[in-house]
C-alpha positions as CSV (number, residue, x, y, z in Angstrom):
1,X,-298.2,-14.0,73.3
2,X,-297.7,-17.3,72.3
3,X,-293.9,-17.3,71.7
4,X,-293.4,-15.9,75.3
5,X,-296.0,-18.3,77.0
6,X,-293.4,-20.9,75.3
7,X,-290.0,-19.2,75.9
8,X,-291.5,-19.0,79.7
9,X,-292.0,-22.6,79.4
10,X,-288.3,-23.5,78.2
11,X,-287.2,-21.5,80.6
12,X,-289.0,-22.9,83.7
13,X,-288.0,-26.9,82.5
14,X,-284.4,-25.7,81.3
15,X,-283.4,-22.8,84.2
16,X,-281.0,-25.1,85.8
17,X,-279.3,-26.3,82.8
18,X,-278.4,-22.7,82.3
19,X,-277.1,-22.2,85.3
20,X,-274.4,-25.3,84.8
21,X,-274.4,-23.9,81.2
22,X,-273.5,-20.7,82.6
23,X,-270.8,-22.2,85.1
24,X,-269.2,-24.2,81.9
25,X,-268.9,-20.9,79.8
26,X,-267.0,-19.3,82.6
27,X,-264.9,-21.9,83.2
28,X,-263.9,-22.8,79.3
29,X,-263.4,-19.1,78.7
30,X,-260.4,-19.3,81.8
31,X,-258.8,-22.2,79.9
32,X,-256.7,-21.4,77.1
33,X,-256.4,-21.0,74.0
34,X,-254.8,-24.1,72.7
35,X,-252.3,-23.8,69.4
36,X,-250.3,-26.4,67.5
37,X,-248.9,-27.2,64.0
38,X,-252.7,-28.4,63.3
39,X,-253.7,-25.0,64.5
40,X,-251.3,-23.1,61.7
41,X,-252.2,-25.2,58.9
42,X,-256.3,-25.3,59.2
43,X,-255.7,-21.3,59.5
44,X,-253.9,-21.4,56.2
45,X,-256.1,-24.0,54.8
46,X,-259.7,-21.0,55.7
47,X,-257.2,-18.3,54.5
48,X,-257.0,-20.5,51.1
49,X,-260.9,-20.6,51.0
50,X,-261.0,-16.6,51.3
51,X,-258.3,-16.1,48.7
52,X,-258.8,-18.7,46.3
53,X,-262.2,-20.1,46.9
54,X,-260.5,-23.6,48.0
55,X,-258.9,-24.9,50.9
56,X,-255.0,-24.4,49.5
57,X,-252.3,-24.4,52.0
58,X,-249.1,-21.8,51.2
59,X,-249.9,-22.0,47.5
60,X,-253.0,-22.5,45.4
61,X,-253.4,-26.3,44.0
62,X,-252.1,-27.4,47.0
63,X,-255.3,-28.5,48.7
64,X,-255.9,-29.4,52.4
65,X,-256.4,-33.6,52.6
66,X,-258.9,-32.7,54.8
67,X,-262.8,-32.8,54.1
68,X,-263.6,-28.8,53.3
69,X,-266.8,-27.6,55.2
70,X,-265.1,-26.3,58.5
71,X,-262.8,-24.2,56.7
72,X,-265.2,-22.3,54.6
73,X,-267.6,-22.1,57.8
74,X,-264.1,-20.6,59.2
75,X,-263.9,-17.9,56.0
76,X,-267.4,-16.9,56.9
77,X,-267.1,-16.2,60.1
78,X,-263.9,-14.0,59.2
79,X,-265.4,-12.4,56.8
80,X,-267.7,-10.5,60.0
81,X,-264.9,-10.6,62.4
82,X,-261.6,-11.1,60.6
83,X,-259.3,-13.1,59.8
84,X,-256.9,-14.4,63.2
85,X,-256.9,-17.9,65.2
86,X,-258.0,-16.1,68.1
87,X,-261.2,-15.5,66.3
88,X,-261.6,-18.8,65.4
89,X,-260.9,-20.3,68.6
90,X,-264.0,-18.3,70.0
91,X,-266.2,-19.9,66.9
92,X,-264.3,-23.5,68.4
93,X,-265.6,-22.4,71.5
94,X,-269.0,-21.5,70.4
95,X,-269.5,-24.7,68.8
96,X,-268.0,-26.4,72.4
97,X,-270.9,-25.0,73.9
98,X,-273.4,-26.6,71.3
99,X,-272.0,-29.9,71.9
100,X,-272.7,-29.4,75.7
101,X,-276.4,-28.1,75.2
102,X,-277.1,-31.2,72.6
103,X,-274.9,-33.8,75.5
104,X,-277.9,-32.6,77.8
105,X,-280.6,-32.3,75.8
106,X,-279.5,-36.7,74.3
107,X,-279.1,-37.1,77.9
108,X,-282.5,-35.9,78.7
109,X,-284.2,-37.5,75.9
110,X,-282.8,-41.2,76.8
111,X,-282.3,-41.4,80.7
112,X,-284.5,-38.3,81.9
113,X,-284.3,-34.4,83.1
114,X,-281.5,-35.3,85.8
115,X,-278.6,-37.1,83.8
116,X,-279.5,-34.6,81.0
117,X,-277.8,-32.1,83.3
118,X,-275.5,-34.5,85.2
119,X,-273.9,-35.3,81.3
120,X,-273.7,-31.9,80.1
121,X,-271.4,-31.3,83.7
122,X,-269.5,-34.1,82.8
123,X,-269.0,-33.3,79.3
124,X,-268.4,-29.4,79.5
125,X,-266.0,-29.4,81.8
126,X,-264.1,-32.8,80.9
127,X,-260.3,-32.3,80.0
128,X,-261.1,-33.7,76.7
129,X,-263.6,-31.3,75.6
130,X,-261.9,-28.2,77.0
131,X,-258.8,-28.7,75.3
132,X,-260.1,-29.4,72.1
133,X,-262.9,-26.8,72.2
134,X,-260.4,-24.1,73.0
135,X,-257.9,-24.9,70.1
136,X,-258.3,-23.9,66.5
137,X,-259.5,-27.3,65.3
138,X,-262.1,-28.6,63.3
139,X,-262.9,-31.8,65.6
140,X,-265.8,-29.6,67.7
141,X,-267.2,-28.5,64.6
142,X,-267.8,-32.3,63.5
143,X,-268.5,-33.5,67.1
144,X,-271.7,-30.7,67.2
145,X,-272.6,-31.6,63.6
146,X,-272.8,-35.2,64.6
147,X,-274.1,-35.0,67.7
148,X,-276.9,-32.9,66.4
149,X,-277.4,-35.9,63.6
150,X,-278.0,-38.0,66.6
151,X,-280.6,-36.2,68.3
152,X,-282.6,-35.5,65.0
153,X,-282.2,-39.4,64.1
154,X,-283.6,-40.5,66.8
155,X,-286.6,-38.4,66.6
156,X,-286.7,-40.0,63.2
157,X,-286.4,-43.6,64.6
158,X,-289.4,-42.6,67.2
159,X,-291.6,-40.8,65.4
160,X,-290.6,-42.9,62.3
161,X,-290.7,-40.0,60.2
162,X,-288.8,-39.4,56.7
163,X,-288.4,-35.9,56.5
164,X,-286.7,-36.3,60.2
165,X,-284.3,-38.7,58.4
166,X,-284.0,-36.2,55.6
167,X,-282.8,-34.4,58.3
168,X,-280.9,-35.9,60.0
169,X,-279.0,-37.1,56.9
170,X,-278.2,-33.6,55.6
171,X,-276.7,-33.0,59.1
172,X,-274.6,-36.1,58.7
173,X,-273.7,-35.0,55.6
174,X,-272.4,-31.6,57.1
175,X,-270.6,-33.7,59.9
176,X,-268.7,-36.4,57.4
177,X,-267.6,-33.3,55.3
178,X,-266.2,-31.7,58.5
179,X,-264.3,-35.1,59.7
180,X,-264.7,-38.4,58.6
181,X,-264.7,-39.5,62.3
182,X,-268.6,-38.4,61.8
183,X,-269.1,-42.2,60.6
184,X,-268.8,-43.2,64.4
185,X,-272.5,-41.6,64.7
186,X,-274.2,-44.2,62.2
187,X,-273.3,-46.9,65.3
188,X,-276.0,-45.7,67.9
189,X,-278.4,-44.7,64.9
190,X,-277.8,-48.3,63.3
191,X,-278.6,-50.0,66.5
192,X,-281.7,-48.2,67.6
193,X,-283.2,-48.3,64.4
194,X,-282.8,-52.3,64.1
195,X,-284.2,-52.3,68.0
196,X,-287.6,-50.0,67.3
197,X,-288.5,-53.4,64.2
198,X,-289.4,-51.1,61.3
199,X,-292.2,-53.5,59.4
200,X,-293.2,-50.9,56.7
201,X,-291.0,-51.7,53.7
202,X,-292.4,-48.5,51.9
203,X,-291.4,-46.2,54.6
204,X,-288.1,-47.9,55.3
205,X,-286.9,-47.3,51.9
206,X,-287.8,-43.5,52.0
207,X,-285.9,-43.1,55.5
208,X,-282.7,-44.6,54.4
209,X,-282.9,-43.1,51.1
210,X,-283.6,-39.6,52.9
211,X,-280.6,-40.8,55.0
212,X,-278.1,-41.8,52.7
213,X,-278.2,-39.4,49.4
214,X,-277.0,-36.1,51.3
215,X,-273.6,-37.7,52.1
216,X,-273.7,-40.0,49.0
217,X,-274.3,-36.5,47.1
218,X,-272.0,-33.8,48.5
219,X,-269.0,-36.2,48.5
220,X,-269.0,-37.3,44.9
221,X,-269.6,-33.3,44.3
222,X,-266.9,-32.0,46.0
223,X,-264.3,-34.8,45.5
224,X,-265.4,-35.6,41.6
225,X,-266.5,-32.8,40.5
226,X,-264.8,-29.8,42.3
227,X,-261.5,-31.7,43.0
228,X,-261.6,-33.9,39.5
229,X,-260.4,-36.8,42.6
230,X,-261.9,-40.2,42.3
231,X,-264.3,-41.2,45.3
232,X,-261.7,-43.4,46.9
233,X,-259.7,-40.0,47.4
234,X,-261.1,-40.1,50.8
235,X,-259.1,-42.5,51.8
236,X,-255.8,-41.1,50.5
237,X,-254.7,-39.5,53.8
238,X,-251.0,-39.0,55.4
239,X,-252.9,-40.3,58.2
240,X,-253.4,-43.7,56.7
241,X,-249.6,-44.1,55.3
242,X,-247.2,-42.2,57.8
243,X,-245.6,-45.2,60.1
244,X,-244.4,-44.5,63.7
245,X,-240.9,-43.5,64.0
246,X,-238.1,-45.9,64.0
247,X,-237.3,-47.4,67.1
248,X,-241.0,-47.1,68.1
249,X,-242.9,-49.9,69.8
250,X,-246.7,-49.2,70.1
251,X,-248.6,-51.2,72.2
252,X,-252.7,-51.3,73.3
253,X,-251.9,-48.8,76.2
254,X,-252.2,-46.1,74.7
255,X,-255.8,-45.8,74.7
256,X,-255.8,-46.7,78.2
257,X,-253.0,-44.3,78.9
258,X,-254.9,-41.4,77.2
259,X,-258.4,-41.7,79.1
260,X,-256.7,-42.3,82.4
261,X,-254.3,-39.9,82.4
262,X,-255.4,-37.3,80.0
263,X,-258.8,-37.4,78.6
264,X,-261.5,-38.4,81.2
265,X,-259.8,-39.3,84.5
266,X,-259.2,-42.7,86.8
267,X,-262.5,-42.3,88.6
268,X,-264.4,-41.1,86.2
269,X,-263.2,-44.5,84.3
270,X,-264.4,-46.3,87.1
271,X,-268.1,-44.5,86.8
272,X,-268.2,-45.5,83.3
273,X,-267.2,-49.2,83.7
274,X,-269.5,-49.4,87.5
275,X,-272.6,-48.2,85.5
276,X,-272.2,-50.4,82.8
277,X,-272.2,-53.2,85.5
278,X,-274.7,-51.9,87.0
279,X,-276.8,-52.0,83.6
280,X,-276.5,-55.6,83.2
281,X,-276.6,-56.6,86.9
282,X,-279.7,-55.0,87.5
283,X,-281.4,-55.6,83.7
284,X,-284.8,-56.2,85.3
285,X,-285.3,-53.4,87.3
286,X,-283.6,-51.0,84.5
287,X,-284.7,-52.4,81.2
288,X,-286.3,-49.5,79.8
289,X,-282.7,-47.9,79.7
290,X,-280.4,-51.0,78.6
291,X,-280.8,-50.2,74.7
292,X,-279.0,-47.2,75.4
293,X,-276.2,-48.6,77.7
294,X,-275.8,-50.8,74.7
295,X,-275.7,-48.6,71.9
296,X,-273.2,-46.2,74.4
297,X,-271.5,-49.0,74.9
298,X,-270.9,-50.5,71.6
299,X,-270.3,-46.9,70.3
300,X,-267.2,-46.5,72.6
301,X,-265.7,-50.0,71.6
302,X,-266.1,-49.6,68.3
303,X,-264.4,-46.4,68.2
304,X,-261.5,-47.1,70.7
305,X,-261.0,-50.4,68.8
306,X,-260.5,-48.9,65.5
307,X,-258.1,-46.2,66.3
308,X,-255.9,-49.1,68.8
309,X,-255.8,-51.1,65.6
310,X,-255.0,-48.4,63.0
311,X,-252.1,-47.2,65.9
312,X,-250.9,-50.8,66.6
313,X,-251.8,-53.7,64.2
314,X,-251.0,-51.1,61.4
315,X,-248.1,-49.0,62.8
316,X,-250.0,-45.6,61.3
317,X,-248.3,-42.8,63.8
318,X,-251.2,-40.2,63.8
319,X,-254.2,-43.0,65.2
320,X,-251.7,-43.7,67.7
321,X,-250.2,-40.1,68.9
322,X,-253.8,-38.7,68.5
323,X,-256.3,-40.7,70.2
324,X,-257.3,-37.2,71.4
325,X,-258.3,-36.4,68.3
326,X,-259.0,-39.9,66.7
327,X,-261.4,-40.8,69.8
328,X,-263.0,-37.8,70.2
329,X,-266.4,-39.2,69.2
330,X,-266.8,-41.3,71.8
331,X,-266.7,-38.7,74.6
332,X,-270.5,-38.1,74.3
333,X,-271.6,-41.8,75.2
334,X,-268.4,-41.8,77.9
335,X,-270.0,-39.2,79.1
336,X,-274.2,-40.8,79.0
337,X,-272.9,-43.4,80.7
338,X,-271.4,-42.0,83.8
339,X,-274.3,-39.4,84.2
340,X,-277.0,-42.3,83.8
341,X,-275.6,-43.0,87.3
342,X,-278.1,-40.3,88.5
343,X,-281.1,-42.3,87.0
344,X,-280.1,-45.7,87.8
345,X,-279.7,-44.6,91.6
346,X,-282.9,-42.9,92.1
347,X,-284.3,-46.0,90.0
348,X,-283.0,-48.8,92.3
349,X,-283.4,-47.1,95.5
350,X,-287.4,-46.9,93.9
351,X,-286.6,-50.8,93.5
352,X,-285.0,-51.5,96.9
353,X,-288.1,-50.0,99.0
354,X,-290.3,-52.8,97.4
355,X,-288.0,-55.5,96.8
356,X,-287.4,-58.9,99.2
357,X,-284.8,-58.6,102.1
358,X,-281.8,-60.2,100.0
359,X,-282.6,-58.2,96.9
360,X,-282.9,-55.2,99.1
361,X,-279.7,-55.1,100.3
362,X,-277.8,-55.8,97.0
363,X,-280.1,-53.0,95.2
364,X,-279.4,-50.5,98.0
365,X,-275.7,-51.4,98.2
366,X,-275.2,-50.8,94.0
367,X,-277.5,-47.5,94.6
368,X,-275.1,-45.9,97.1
369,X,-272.2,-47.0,95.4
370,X,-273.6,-45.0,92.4
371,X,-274.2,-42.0,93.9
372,X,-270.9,-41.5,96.0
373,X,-269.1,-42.4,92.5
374,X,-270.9,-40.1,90.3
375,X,-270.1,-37.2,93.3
376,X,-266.5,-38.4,92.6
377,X,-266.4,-38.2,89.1
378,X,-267.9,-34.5,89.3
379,X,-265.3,-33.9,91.7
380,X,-262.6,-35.3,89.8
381,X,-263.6,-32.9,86.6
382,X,-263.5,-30.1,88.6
383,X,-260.3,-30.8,89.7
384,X,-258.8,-31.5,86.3
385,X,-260.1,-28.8,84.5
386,X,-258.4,-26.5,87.3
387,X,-255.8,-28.2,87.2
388,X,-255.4,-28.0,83.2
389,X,-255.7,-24.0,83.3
390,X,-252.6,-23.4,85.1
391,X,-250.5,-26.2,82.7
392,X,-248.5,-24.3,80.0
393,X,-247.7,-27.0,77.6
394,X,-250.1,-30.4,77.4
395,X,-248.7,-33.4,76.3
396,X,-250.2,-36.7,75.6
397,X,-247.7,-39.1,75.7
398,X,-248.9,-42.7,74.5
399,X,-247.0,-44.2,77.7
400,X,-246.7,-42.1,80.8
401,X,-242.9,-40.8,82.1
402,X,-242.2,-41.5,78.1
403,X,-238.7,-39.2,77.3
404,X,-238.7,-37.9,75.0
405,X,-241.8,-37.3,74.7
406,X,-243.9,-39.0,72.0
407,X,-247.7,-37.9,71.0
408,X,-249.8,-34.6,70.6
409,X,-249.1,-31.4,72.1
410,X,-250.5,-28.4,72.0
411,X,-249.3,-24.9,73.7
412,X,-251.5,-22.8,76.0
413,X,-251.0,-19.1,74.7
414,X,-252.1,-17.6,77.9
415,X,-251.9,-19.4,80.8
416,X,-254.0,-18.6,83.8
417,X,-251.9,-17.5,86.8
418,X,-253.2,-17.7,90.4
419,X,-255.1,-14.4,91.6
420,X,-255.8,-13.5,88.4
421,X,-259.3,-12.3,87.3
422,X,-259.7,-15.3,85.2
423,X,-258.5,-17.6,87.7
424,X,-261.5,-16.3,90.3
425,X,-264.2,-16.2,87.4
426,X,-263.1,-20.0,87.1
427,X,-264.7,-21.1,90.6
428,X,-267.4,-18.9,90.1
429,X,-268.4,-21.1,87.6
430,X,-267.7,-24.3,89.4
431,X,-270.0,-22.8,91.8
432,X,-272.5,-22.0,89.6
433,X,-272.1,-25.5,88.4
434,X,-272.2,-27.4,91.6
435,X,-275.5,-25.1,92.8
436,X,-277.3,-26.3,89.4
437,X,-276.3,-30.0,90.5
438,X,-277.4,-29.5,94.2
439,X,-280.6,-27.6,93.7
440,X,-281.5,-30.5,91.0
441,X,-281.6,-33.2,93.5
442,X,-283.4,-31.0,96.1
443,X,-286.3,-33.3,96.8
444,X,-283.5,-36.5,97.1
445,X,-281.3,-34.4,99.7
446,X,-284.8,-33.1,101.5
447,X,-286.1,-36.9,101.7
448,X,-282.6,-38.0,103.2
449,X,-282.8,-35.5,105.6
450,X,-286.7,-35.7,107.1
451,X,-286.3,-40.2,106.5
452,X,-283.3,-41.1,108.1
453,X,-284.4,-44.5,109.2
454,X,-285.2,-45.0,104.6
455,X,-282.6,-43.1,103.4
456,X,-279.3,-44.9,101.7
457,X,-277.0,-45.0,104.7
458,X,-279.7,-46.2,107.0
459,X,-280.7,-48.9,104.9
460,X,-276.9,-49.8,104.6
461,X,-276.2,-49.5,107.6
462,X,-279.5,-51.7,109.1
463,X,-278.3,-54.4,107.0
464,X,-275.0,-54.4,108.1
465,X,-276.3,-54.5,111.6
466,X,-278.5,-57.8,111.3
467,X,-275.4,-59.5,109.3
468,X,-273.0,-58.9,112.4
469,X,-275.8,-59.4,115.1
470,X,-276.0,-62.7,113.3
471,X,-272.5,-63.5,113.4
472,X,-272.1,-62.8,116.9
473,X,-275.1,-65.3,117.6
474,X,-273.3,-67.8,115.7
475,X,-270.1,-67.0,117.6
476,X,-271.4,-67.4,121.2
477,X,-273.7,-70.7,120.0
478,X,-270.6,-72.6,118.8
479,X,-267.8,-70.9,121.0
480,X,-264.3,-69.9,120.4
481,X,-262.5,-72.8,117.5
């Protein structure tokens, strides 16, 4: 009685999150799946694990310089529905699918209910995370194990609990042994526990120890004692020694050449940057939201800013041909950012109604803005991930029009053709997608409608009205010049 009187309860809070969920599984399942050299050798690496106990490649003693959970979560999930990258891809896919229920439930916890839902859309259904949860990778693996360190820590850092650090540690843990690009994670975590001021010295030593002795433990066993490698193995990587190819410039572009033209999109760029503007120009009237901006923020720098410098200042080939993979991590807080658009516009417009005339105007300007932009970004997804099911072959070129060609590929293995059952389930789910979004900002629509005299455009337009009324008074007082 009690379990249903709470699964009635999750149900009721959460039913329109399912529906978008919904619309994203029908619309990841008509993209793909994604193969590649990467693809072949992480198959051979979990086919190692089931013969050998290890992740070998072609021979045993040949081990995989890749961090070894993933592969033998792989092996297990063979073991039930045998061994082929097809099977695997669903498991990528599966794991896809947690990374979109944690983007909500991150977004929910920070910003509120409404870019919860606006930042699983976003993420679900951006380029970046279709791709990469359709192919037979490892990175969506890490990116759910991380993510889910994040949500955990920072029930940790606000109920400043230990066992939640335990927690949360033994999930980072799982996520650095996955990919090292896990470490990215420690940058929001590090920032919001310095902002919540921990005083008790007692309880701060049992959090980071509860924190740090999971990862500090499972490496040294699997790398010392498994391996017989020395801890600094870790960093012995092809990724960290293999140079771009002769004749190759690289240049800071590429980053910006990879989220514009592949990875997020141009206006859903522009979301990203206009909220973070928004953040700062507004910090009074949206300060119980900055620390996140921030820690978003400062997340997304730092990762972008490592992999430019590993790709460029040290002329390492795979952080420059891979930013899809090497900036992965940062999707999540791209993705916070732009959906936080929802809360900030409902919260200005709040501010606008009570604000002085010249504050009124400049709150109800930024609040408009926000909402036609965030309607653009959603837009611009759906148009991209349509647009990305009918492409054959991706390429991510570090520069654009580049021939030959020179960055990450991968090959879509069945292609969705136009008419096709798949290709009709795909705007089913943009539609189911789209009515979640609508049917969550019901009572905004309805108060448009019934105060048009209050609602953004009038209050625009009013403005407007005054400032030319006011010119032309000017005009006929002092006459033609």
């Amino acid at each position: 009685m009690f379990k249903g009187t709470r699964l009635r309860k999750l149900l009721s809070e959460n039913y329109l999150f399912l529906i978008v969920l919904a619309g994203i599984v029908l619309v990841s399942f008509s993209v793909g799946p994604y193969q590649n050299l990467d693809s072949t050798l992480e198959f051979q690496a979990t086919q190692g694990v089931m013969t050998w106990g290890k992740p070998f490649v072609v021979v045993a003693g040949n081990v995989i310089n890749e961090p070894p959970l993933g592969f033998y979560i792989y092996a297990l999930f063979f073991k039930v529905f045998g061994a082929s990258i097809a099977a695997g891809t669903v498991l990528v896919t599966l794991f896809g699918f947690g990374c979109t229920i944690l983007a909500y439930m991150i977004g929910k916890m920070l910003y509120g209910k409404l870019t919860g839902l606006f930042t699983a859309a976003l993420f679900g259904l951006s380029p970046w995370e279709l791709i990469l949860s359709r192919s037979f990778l490892e990175d969506a693996q890490c990116l759910f194990l991380s993510m889910l360190c994040l949500y955990i820590g920072i029930l940790a850092i606000r109920k400043n609990s230990v066992k939640f650090a335990i927690g949360a540690g033994g999930l980072f843990a799982a996520a650095f042994l996955t990919k090292f690009y896990a470490v990215y994670m420690l940058i929001p975590l590090f920032i919001l526990y310095i902002y919540s001021r921990p005083k008790n010295l007692k309880r701060i030593a049992g959090q980071l120890t509860g924190f740090c002795v999971p990862v500090l433990t499972s490496t040294y066993y699997w790398y010392q004692v498994i391996l017989g490698k020395p801890l600094l193995y870790i960093f012995i990587h092809r990724d960290f020694s293999d140079l771009n190819a002769a004749g190759v410039t690289p240049t800071y572009t590429f980053v910006g050449t990879f989220l514009l033209n592949y990875g997020l999109g141009y206006i859903f760029v522009v979301a990203v940057v206009f909220s973070v503007i928004i953040a700062f120009s507004a910090r009074k009237h949206l300060s119980k939201t900055l620390i996140f901006d921030f820690f978003c923020l400062s997340s997304i720098a730092v990762v972008l800013v490592v992999d430019a410098v590993l790709g460029v200042g040290f002329n390492l080939k795979v952080p420059y041909t891979s930013a899809v993979k090497y900036d992965y991590q940062a999707l999540p807080f791209f993705c916070l950012i732009a959906a936080s658009l929802a809360a900030k516009t409902i919260s200005l417009f709040k501010s606008a109604k009570s604000s002085v005339k010249r504050s009124r105007l400049f709150l109800s300007v930024f609040s408009l803005s926000a909402a036609v932009l965030l309607a653009a970004t959603i837009f611009e997804t759906f148009c991209n991930a349509h647009k990305l099911s009918i492409t054959g072959y991706l390429a991510f070129n570090v520069k654009t029009n580049l021939n030959p060609a020179y960055g990450y590929s991968l090959f879509d293995i069945q292609q969705l053709n136009q008419g096709s059952v798949q290709f009709n389930v795909q705007y089913l789910g943009f539609a189911l997608i789209l009515i979640g979004i609508m049917w969550s900002l019901k009572q905004q629509i309805m108060w448009a409608i019934k105060n048009p005299l209050y609602n953004f455009f009038g209050r625009l337009f009013k403005s407007m009205n005054r400032w030319i009324k006011a010119k032309n008074n000017a005009y006929r007082t002092r006459g033609p010049q």
